[in-house]
Steps between C-alpha positions, in 0.01 A plus 500: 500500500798718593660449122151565359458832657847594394399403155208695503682788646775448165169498289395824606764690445476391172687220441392169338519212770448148412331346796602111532493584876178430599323107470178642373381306086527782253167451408145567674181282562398290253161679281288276661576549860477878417146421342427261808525850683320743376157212447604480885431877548219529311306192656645489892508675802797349525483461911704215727534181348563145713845544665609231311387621194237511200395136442518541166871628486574182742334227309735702140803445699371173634514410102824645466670252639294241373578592148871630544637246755243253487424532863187461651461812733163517728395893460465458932897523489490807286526814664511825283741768654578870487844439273672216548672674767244515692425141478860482641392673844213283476738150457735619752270586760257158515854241425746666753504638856753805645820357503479246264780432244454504094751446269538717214793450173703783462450680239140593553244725514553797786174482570471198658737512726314895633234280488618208795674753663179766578324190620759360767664204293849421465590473156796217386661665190628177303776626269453333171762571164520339171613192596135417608336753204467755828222280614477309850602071561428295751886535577473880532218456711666205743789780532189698625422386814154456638241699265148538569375603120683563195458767260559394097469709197524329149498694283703701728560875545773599431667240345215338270647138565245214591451186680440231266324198534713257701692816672175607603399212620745392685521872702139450596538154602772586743262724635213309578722240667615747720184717566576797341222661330588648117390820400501520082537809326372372159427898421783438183226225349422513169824710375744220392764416260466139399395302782188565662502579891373219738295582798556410836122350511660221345747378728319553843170562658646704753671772291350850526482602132503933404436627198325836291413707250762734476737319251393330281150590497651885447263643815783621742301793649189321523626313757342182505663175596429147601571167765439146431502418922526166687158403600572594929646783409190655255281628867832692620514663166139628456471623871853668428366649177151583652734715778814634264286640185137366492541411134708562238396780218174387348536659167842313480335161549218556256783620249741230545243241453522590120911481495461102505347567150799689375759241417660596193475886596708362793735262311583778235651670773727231669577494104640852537704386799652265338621718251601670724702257710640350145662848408638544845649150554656591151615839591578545860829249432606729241458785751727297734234368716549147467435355836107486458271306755296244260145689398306196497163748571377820597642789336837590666859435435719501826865602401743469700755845455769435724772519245374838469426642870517374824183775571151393235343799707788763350506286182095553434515917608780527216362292260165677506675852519687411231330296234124540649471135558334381823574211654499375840787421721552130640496637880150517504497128486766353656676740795779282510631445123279732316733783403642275269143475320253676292117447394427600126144448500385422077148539548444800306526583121707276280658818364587671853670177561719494148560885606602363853717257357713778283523759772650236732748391212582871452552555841706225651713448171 
């Protein structure tokens, strides 16, 4: 948020900033969910819906799964949330108590880790690298010591890397011999480059499953998100909800029922991505950024810079000052290593990013 106001602040003194700082698809909601809305204002009052959301949105997601991952989800475990981040203050306040300890791979989102920390638990940072694709093991998390929960992203922020099937598996597995509860952040879902990304539904019935609207549905500020939820922890949830926020925004719900109808909208943007992604993997290299975390999904390229600067905070201020390119520096995601990384974020237009790409050859030639 820091870099992005400093990019704004470049923009308005009339310079021309390419933002690849901020996660946020370059495009909006899909036509339909925008039609969805207005029929929505015309036709409701629009008042509280059931804390754990619109049946109707419930039983779409509910078929979600069963078409995408060929899971059978009852719409009872289903709980609609105010972003996906709120369904994280939701997760984290039924599965843990003050105290508790949850392991989380480093690199990863800042957020979380505010997150445990405002609500009294202790968070285990597991440091991960690219000898395990900067995703957690079983061996990372036996170096661990005693975890209560365990917090996975795939695809991940920053580094877009995934677990796949038997990785995946086995992580969870480990878990729920040894009682700790996983959190998935399956957020990234959808926006893949070859292989598509496995749910943790699959491997266990215990696994507390988060996911949204804001990526690749396109509907970041309408903030709407979702939980698949163990059956004994679904009454926690909707008292929680009922408490925290009531509901989440009705016009939201009643719009994002449409967005299930919107595939190839949707897909012709993760096609953009990977354009993207394909001229960046080309170029960055060329640039002299050849240590790249493998994209597998989402829409970021984590680079490590530490042939460059031993400071990615310094290293981002100069590099926007100089060439208007905004990127984000590694410490936001990993205290310990990150000045040695940066986030280029290719979720915008395909020719910002070719623009991107020649600036940053220009500039660090």
């Amino acid at each position: 948020m820091e870099v992005m106001k400093a990019a704004n602040e470049h923009e308005a003194a009339g310079n021309h900033v390419l933002h690849l700082e901020v996660g946020e698809p370059g495009a909006g909601a899909p036509q339909a969910v925008l039609d969805a809305a207005h029929a929505a204002l015309d036709s409701s009052a629009l008042g509280y819906t059931e804390a754990l959301g619109l049946p109707e949105l419930r039983r779409a997601i509910s078929a979600h799964y069963l078409k995408n991952y060929q899971r059978d989800v009852a719409m009872e475990r289903i709980v609609v949330t105010t972003g996906s981040s709120g369904g994280f203050m939701l997760a984290l306040l039924a599965a843990f108590d003050s105290g508790q300890r949850i392991g989380i791979g480093v690199p990863y989102y800042p957020a979380y880790r505010n997150m445990m920390i405002a609500l009294g638990l202790e968070v285990v940072t597991i440091e991960t690298g690219p000898e395990s694709r900067f995703q957690p093991t079983p061996e990372l998390l036996e170096r661990a010591g005693h975890l209560d929960g365990l917090l996975i992203c795939s695809p991940a922020n920053p580094t877009g890397t995934m677990l796949r099937g038997s990785e995946f598996d086995a992580v969870v597995q480990y878990c729920d011999r040894h009682g700790i509860r996983v959190l998935s952040d399956e957020i990234y879902h959808g926006i893949t480059y070859g292989e598509a990304a496995e749910t943790a539904l699959r491997y266990s019935a215990n696994a507390v499953v988060l996911n949204g609207f804001s990526k690749f549905f396109c509907m970041t500020g309408w903030r709407l998100g979702w939980m698949v939820v163990p059956d004994e922890l679904s009454g926690a949830v909707e008292r929680l909800a009922q408490n925290l926020y009531i509901s989440a925004p009705n016009i939201s719900q009643r719009a994002a029922i449409a967005a299930f109808e919107c595939e190839d909208e949707l897909n012709a943007n993760v096609a953009v991505y990977a354009e993207n992604r394909r001229i960046l993997l080309e170029e960055l290299p060329k640039a002299g950024l050849k240590d790249l975390a493998p994209a597998d999904g989402a829409f970021y390229i984590y680079a490590s810079v530490s042939h460059l600067t031993n400071d990615s905070s310094d290293f981002c201020r100069k590099l926007l000052k100089e060439t208007g390119v905004a990127i984000t520096p590694g410490i936001d995601f990993d205290a310990e290593r990150g000045n040695a990384y940066v986030r280029i974020s290719f979720a915008g237009k395909t020719v910002e990013t070719k623009e991107t790409a020649s600036r940053l050859k220009s500039w660090l030639a």
